[in-house]
C-alpha positions as a LaTeX table, in Angstrom:
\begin{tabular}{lrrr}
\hline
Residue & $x$ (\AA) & $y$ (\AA) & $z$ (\AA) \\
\hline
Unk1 & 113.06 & 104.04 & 120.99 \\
Unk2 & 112.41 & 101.24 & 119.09 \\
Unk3 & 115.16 & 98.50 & 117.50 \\
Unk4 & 115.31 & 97.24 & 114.27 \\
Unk5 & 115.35 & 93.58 & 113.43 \\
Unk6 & 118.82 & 93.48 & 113.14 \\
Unk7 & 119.99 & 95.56 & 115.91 \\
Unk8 & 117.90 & 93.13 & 118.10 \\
Unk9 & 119.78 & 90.08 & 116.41 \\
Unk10 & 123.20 & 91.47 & 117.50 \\
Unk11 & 122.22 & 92.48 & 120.72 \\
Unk12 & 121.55 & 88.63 & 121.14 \\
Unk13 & 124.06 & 87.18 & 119.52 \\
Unk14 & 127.03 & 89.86 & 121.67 \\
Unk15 & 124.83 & 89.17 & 124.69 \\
Unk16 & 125.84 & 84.80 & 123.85 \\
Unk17 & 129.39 & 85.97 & 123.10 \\
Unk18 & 129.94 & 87.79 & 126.67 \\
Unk19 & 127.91 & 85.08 & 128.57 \\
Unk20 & 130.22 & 82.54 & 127.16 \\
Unk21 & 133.29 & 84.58 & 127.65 \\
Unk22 & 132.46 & 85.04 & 131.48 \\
Unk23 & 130.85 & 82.14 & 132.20 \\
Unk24 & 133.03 & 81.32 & 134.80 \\
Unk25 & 132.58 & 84.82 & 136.50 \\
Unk26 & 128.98 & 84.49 & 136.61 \\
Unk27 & 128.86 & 81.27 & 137.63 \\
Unk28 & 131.07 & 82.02 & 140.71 \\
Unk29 & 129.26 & 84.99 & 141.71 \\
Unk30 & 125.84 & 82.76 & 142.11 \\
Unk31 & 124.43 & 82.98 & 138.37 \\
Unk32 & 125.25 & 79.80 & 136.03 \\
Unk33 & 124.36 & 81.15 & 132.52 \\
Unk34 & 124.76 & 77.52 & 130.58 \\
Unk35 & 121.36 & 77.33 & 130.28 \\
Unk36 & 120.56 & 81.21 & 129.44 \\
Unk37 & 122.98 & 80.59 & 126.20 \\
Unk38 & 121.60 & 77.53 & 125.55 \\
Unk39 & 117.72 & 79.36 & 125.27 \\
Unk40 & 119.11 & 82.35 & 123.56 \\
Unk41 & 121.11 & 79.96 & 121.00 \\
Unk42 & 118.09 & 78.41 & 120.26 \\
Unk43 & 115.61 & 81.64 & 120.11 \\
Unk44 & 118.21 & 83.13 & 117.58 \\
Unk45 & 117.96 & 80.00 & 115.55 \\
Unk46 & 114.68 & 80.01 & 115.58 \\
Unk47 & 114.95 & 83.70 & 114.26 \\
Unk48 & 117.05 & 83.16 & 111.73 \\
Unk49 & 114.53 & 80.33 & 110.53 \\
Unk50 & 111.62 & 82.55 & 110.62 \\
Unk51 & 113.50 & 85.52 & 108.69 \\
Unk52 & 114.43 & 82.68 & 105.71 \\
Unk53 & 110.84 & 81.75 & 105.78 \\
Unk54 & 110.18 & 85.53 & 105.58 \\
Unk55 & 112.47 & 86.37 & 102.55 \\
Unk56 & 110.89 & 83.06 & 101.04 \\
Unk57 & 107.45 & 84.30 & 101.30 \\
Unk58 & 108.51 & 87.50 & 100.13 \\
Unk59 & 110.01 & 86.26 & 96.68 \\
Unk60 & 106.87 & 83.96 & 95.98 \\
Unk61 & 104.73 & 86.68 & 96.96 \\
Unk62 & 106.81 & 88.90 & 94.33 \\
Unk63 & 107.10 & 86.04 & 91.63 \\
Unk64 & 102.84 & 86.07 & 92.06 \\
Unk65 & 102.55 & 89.44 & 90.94 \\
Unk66 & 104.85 & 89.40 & 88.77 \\
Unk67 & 102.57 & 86.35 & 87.31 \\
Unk68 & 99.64 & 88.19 & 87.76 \\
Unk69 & 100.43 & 91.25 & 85.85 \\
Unk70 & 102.06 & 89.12 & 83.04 \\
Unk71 & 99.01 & 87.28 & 82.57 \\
Unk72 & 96.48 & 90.37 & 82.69 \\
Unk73 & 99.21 & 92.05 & 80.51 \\
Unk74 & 98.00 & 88.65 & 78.02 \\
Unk75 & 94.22 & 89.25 & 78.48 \\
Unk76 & 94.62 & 93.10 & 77.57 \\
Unk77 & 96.57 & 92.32 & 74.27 \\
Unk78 & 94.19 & 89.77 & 73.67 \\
Unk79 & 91.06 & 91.94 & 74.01 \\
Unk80 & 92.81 & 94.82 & 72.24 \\
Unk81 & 93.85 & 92.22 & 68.84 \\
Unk82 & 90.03 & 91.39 & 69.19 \\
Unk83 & 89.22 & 94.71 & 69.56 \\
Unk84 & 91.38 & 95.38 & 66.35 \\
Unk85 & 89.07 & 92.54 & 64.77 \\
Unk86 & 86.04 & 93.64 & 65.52 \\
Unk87 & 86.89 & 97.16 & 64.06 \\
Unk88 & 87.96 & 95.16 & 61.53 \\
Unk89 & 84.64 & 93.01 & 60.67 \\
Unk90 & 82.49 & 96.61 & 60.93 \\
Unk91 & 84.71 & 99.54 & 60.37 \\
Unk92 & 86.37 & 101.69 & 62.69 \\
Unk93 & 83.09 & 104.38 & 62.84 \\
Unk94 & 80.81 & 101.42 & 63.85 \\
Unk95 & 78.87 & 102.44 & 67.34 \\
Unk96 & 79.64 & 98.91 & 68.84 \\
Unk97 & 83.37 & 99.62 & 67.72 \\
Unk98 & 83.24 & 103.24 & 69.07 \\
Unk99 & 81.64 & 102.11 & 72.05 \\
Unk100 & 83.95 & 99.48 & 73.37 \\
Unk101 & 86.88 & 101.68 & 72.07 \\
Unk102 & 85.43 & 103.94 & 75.55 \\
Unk103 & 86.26 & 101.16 & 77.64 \\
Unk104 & 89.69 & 101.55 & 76.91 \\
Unk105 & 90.03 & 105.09 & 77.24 \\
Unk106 & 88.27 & 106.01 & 80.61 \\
Unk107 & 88.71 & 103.89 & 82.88 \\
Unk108 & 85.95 & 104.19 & 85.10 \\
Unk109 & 82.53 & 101.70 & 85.89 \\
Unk110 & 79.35 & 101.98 & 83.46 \\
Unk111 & 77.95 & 103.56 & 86.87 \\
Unk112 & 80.10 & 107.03 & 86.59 \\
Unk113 & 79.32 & 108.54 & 83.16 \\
Unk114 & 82.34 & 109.59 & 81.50 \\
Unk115 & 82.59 & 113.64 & 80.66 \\
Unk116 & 81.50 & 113.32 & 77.12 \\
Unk117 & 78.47 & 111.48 & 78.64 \\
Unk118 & 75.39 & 114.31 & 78.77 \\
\hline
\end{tabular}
């Protein structure tokens, strides 16, 4: 069975707690765990650094696409208004109208024909 992240964290931090608690215990029976809370301190710290770098990364990675669909979202309208302008300039029937009007509506590379394709 596997732990999650934050089962592991407060496995750590209870395993500090009771080391500190019976310090004295171990330490009479042959085991001095100063420097076992002192490591374990520090690992969790280090931890809890790396999981705020984490959740950083995570919201700039998620403000990034959010930028990146925003500005594709701007190229689209873009080339649809000068789409609209085009049609415009040579009338909605035009073949170079009708044929970039395709673009829009399939999807798919110039190297898979669409259906209405013979």
């Amino acid at each position: 069975m596997s732990l999650t992240e934050s089962k592991k964290r407060d496995f750590v931090s209870q395993l500090i707690v009771i080391l500190e608690q019976n310090s004295q215990l171990l330490t009479d029976k042959g085991f001095d765990p100063a420097a076992k809370i002192t490591q374990l301190q520090t690992e969790l710290e280090a931890a809890d650094d790396a999981e705020g770098k984490q959740l950083e990364a995570m919201a700039a990675a998620k403000d990034a696409t959010q930028l990146a669909n925003d500005t594709l979202d701007t190229a689209y309208t873009d080339g649809s208004a000068t789409v609209d302008l085009i049609a415009g300039l040579l009338g909605k029937k035009d073949n170079l109208v009708l044929e970039i009007k395709k673009l829009r509506k399939t999807g798919k590379s110039k190297s898979s024909p669409s259906p209405e394709e013979p």
